[in-house]
N, C-alpha and C positions, 0 to 999 in steps of 0.2 A: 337573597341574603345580602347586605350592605356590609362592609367590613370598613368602617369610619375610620379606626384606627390606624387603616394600612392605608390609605388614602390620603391622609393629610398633610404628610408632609411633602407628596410630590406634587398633591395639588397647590402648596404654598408656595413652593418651588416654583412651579410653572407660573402664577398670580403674579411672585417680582420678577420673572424674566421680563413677563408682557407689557409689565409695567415702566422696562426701562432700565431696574437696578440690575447688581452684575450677580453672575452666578454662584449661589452657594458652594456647599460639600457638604456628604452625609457623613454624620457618624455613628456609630452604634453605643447606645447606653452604656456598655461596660468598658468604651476607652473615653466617657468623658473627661476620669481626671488625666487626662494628658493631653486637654486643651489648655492652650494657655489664653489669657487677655488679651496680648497683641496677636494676635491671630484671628479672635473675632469679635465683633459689639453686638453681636446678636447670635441666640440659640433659639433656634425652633425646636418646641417640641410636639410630640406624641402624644396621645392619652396617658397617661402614667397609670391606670389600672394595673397592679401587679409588680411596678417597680419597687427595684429592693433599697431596705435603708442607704446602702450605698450608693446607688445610682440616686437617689433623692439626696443625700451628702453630696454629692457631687454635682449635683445640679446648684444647691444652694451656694456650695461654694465658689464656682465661676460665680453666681451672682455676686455677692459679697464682696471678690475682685473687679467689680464693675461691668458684667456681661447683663446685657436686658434678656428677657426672657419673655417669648410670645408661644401659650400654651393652647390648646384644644380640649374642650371637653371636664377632663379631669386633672387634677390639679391635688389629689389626696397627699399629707403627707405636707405640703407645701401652703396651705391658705393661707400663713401670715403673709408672706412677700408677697403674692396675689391680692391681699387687701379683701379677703372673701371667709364665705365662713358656710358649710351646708347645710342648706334647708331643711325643713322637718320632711317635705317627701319635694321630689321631682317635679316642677310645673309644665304642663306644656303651653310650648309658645306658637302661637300661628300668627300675631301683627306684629310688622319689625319696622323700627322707626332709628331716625337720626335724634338722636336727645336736645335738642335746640336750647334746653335750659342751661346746656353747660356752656359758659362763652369760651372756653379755650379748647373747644372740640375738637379736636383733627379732623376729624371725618366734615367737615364744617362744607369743603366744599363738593360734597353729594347730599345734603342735607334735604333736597325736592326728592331723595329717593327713597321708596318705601315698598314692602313686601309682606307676602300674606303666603303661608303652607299650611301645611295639613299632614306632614309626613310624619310617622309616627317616630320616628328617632329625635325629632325636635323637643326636645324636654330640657330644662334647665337643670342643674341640680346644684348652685349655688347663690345664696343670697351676696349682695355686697357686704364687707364688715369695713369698711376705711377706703376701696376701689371706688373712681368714678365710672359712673355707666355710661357708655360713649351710644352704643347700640339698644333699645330698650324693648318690649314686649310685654307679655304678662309674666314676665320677668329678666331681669337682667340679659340681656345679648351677649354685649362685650364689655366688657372692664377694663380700665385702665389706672393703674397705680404707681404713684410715685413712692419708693423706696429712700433709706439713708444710703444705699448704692448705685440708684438706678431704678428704673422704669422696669416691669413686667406688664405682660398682656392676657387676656383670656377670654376665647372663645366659647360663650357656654353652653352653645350647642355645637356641634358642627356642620360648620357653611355648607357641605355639599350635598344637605339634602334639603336645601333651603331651594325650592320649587323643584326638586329631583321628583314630586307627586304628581309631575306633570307626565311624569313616564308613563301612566294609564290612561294619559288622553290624547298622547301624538308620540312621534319618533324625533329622540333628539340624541345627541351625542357629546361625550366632553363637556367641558367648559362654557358650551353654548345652553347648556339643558340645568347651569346652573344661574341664582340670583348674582344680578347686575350688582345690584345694592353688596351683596356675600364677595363676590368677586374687588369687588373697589375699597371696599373695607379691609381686606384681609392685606392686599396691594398696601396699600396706605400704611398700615400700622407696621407695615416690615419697613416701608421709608421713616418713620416714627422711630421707631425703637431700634433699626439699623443704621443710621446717621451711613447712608453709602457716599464714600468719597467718590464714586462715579456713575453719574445718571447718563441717558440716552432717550431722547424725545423720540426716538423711531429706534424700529430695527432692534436687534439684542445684541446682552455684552459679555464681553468673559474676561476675566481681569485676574491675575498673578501676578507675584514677585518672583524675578529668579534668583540664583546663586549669586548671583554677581551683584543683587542690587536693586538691577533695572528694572522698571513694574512696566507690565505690557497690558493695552488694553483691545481686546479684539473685537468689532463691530463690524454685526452681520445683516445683512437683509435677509431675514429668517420671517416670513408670512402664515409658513405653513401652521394650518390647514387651509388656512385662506388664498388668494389668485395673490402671487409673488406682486413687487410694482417696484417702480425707483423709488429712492427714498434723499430726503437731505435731513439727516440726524442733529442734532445740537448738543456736544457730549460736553458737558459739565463735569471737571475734575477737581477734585476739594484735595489738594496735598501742601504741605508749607511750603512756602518762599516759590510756588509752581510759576513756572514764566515760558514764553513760546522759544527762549534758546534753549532750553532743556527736553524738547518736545521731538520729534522726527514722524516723518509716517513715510508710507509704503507708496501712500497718494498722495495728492495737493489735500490742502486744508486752509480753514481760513477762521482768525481769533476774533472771533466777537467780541470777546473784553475780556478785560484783566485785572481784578483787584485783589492784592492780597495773596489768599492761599487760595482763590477761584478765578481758573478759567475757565472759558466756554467757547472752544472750535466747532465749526459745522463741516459737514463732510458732505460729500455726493457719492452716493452707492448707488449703483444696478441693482437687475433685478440678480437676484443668489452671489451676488459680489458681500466680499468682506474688505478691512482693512484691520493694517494691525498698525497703532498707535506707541511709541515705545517713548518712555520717559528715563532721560540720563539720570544716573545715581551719584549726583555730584556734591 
């Protein structure tokens, strides 16, 4: 039994940590309205099968306040700001390709990557109505649409059974037993539609604001499951008027450059060594 729905958001979850971006927060459908805008530029969601007018009110309405929206699957209730509209029945997709016709692709640089399943949960079940097709098949993959507020996204099947049919011809586990191609898409479009003010070429990050102000940024040589190793990060900070006297850390560090509201320090980490980065609230 596959349970897509309960799966996808810790697998998105996991997709930007590896990827670098800092760590989300879950929340549950019935306290969405008491997200507010400045607290996040992106909402991952769930299948919506089953959500109430009000949880789909309240989804819409963070959008509308300028929150992006990257969905899985189902999208009912919602197709306008998705840019889509449902087909007369369910396609199944088994060839997955990079849309090369579109020049402002995101996904532009895995465009040599390409996938083929068989698993039976792979079906579409939305045509484009106004969304471009970033990801394509014998039908639609993934869409992307620009709003009068913002960007949404949607996954129309879901990634994690995208070569999961391989589970009948050998022993895999996790992440690993899933498509390259699904994995780096899914990565990419949460750097797309989450504009993260702080990246990490290696290693993972965990990022807060406290009471006082100060944003802390924590960077870890986190391997697992793979063999730990040293790592030299390059952590990319996107904050206004950001500069190295505002900056402090626990370790040495050293500023690659500085323009603007972007800097870029590089770090040296051990192996299971962290730092924690703190930026003054001045």
């Amino acid at each position: 039994m596959y349970n897509t729905a309960e799966e996808t958001i810790p697998y998105a979850w996991e997709t930007a940590r590896l990827d670098g971006q800092q760590s989300g927060f879950l929340c549950d459908l019935e306290s969405l309205h008491e997200l507010l805008p400045e607290d996040i530029s992106l909402l991952v969601l769930p299948p919506l099968c089953g959500a109430t007018q009000e949880q789909l009110g309240a989804i819409r309405s963070l959008h509308e306040r300028g929150i992006n929206l990257l969905a899985f699957e189902n999208v009912d209730g919602l197709e306008d700001i998705f840019g889509v509209e449902v087909a007369e029945e369910s396609i199944v997709v088994n060839n997955i390709s990079i849309n090369t016709n579109l020049s402002n692709n995101p996904l532009q640089e895995i465009e040599n990557l390409t996938e083929y399943t068989e698993h039976p949960l792979s079906k579409a079940r939305y045509r484009a109505n106004g969304a471009d097709v970033l990801l394509q098949g014998e039908a639609p993959v993934l869409l992307l649409n620009q709003t009068q507020n913002g960007k949404t996204a949607l996954f129309n099947i879901p990634p994690t059974v995208v070569r999961r049919d391989s589970f009948y011809e050998r022993v895999a586990y996790g992440r690993n037993s899933i498509s390259k191609l699904m994995n780096r898409a899914v990565a990419i479009m949460q750097r797309e539609l989450g504009n993260p003010n702080v990246m990490t070429t290696a290693g993972k990050i965990i990022v807060f604001q406290a009471q006082n102000g100060e944003r802390h940024i924590i960077v870890e040589e986190d391997a697992f499951p793979n063999e730990p190793s040293a790592i030299a990060p390059l952590v990319t900070i996107h904050l206004p008027e950001i500069s190295k006297k505002k900056i402090s850390c626990d370790k040495p560090f050293d500023v690659v450059s500085s323009d603007g509201d972007v800097i870029k320090i590089r770090l040296q980490l051990d192996v299971h060594e962290c730092v924690i980065i703190t930026i003054a609230n001045e």
